[in-house]
BAVO-296577 format. One record per residue: residue number from 0; residue in one letter; chain; x, y, z of N, C-alpha, C, O in turn. Coordinates in steps of 0.2 Angstrom, whole numbers. Each point is the difference from the previous one (the first is absolute). Layout:
BEGIN
R|torro|migu|voza|n_X|n_Y|n_Z|ca_X|ca_Y|ca_Z|c_X|c_Y|c_Z|o_X|o_Y|o_Z
R|NUM|A|A|X|Y|Z|X|Y|Z|X|Y|Z|X|Y|Z .
...
***
This chain:
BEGIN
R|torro|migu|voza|n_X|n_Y|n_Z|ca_X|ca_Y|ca_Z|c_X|c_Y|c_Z|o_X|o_Y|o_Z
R|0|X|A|804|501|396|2|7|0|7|1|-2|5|-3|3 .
R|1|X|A|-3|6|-9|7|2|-2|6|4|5|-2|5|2 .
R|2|X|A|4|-6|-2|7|8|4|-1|4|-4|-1|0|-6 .
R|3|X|A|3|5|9|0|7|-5|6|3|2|1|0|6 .
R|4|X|A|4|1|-10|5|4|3|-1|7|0|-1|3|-5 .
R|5|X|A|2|0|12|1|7|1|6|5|-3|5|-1|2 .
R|6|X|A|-7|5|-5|5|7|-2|3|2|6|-3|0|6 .
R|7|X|A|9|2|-8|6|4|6|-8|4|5|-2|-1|6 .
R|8|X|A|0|6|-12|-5|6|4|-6|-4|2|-4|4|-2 .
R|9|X|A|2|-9|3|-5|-2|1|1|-3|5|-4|-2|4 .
R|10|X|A|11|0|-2|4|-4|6|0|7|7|-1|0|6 .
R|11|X|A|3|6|-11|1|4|5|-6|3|2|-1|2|6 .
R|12|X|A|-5|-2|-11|-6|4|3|-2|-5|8|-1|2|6 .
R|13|X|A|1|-12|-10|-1|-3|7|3|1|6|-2|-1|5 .
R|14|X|A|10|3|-7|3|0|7|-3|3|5|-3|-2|5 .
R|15|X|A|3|10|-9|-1|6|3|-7|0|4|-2|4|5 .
R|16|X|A|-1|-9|-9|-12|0|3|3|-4|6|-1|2|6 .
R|17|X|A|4|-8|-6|1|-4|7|7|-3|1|2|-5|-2 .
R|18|X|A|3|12|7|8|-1|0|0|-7|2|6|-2|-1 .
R|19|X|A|-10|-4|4|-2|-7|5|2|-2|-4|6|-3|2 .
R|20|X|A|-8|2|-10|1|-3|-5|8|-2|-2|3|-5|-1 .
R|21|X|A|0|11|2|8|-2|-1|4|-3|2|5|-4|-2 .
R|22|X|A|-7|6|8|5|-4|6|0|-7|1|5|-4|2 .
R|23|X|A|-12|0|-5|-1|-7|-1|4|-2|-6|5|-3|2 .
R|24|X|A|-6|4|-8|3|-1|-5|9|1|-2|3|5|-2 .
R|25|X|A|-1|-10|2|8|-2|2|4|1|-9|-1|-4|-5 .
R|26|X|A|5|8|6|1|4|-6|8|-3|0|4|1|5 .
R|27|X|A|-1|-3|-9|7|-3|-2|2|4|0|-2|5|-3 .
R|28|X|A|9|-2|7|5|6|-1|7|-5|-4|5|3|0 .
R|29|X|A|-4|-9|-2|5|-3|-1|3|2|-7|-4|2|-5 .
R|30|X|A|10|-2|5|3|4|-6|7|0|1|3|1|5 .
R|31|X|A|-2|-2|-11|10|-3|1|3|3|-6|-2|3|-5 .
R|32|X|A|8|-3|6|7|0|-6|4|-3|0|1|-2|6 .
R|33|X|A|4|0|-11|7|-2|3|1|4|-7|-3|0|-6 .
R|34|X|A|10|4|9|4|3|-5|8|-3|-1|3|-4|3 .
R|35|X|A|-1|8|-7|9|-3|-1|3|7|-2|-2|3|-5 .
R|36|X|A|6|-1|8|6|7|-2|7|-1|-2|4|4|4 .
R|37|X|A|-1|-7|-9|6|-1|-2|4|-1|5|2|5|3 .
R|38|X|A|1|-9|-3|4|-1|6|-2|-3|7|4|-4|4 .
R|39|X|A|-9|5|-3|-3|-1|6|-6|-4|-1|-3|1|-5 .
R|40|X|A|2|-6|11|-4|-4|-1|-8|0|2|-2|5|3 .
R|41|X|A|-3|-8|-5|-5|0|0|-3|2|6|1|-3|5 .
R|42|X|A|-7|10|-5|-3|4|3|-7|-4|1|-3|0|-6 .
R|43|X|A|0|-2|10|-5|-1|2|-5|3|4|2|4|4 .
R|44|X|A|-8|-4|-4|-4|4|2|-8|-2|0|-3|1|-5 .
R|45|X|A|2|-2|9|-7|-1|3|-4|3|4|3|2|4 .
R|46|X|A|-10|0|-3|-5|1|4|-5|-6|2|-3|-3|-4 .
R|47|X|A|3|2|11|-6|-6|1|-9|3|-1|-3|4|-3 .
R|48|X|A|2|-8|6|-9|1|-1|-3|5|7|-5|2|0 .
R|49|X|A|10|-2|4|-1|3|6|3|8|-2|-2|5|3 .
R|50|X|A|6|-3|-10|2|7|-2|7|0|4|2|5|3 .
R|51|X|A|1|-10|-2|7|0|3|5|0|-3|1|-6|-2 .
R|52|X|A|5|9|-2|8|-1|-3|3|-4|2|-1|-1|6 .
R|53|X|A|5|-3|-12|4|-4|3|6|2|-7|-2|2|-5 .
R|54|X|A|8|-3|7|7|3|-5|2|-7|1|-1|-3|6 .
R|55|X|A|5|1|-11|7|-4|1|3|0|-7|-3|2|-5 .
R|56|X|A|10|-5|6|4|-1|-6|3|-7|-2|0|-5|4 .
R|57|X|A|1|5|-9|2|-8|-1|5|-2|-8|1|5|-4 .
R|58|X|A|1|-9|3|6|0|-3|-6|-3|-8|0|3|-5 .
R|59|X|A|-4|-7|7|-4|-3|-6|-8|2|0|-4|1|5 .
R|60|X|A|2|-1|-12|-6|1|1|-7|-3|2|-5|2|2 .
R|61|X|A|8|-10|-2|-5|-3|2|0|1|7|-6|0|3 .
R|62|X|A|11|0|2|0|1|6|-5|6|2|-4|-1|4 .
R|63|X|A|5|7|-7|-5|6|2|-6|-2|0|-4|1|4 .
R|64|X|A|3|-6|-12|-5|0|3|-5|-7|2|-6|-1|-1 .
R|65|X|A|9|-2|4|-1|-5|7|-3|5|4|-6|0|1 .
R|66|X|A|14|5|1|-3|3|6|-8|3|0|-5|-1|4 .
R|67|X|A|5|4|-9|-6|4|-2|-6|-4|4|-3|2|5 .
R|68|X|A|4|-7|-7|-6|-5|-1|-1|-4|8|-6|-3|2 .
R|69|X|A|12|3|1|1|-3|6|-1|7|5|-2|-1|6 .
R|70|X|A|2|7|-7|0|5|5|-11|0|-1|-3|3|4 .
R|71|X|A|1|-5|-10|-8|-1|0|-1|-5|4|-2|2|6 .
R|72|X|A|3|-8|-7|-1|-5|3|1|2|8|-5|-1|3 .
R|73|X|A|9|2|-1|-1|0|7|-2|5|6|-1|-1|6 .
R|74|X|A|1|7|-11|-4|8|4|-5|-3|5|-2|-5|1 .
R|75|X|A|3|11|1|-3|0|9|-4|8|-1|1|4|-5 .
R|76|X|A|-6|-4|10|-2|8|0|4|3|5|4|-3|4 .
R|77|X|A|-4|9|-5|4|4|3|-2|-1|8|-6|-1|2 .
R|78|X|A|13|3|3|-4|1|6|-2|5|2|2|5|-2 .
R|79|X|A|-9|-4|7|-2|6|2|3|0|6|2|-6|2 .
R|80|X|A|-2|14|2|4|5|2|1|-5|8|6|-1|2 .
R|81|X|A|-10|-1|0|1|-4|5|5|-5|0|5|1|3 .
R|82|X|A|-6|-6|-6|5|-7|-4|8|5|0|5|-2|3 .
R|83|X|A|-6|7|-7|8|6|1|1|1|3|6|0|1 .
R|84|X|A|-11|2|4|6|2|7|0|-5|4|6|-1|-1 .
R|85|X|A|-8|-4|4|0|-6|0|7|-4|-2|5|-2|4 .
R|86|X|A|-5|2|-10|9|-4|-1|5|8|1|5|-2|2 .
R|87|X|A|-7|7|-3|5|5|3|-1|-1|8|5|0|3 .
R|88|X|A|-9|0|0|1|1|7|5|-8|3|5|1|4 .
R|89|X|A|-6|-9|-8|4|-5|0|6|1|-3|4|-5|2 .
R|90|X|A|-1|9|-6|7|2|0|4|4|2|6|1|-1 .
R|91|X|A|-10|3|5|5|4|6|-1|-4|5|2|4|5 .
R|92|X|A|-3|-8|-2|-1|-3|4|5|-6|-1|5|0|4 .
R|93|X|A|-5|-3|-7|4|-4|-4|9|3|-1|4|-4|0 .
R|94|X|A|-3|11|-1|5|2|-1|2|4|9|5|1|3 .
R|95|X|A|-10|0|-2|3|0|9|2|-5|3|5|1|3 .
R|96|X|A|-7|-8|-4|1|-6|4|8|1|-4|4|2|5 .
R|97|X|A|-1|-4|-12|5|-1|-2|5|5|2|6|-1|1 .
R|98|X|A|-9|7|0|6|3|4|3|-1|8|5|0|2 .
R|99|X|A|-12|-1|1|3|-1|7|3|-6|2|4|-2|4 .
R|100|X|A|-6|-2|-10|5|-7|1|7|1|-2|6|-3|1 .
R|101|X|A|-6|7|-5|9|2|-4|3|6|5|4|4|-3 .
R|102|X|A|-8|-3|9|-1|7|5|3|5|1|3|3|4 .
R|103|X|A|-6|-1|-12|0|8|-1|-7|3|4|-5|-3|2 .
R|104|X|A|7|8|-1|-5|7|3|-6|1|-4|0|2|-6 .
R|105|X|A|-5|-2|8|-7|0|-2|0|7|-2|4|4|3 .
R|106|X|A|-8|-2|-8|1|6|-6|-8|1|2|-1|6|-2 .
R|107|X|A|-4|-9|4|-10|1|3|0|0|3|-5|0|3 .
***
């Protein structure tokens, strides 16, 4: 049996028959640039696969785009909200212990 490739609207009639379907199928968000503005050095710019930005700047072009290719290479998914408050609830904890040891006045 051959593939068939589905049209844009043939994609969306499926979506729409079984939203199930979408969510399986893992869709590339990656997308870059590197620009240059006279004077100033290389503008970089990247999206991971997760739909995450990444900016930097660099003096050369092959540099930008290393990073480009080094910011895919090593992508992570994002944290969800728990993992968030987690490493936030270990950095004020973290920044209480440093001040009682330098023994300033608790601010919590």
């Amino acid at each position: 049996m051959a593939k068939q490739k589905l049209s844009r609207k043939e994609l969306k009639r499926l979506f729409m028959a079984f939203p199930e379907i979408k969510n399986k199928i893992k869709m590339s968000k990656r997308n870059w640039s590197i620009t240059k503005i006279e004077g100033e050095w290389y503008n970089a710019k990247c999206t991971d696969s997760y739909g995450v930005s990444h900016q930097n700047w660099f003096e050369h072009a092959y540099d930008a785009n290393d990073w480009i290719y080094y910011m895919w290479e090593t992508e992570k998914p994002p944290l969800d909200q728990d993992e968030q408050d987690e490493l936030l609830a270990n950095a004020i904890h973290d920044c209480r212990q440093i001040d009682q040891r330098a023994g300033l006045r608790a601010i919590l």
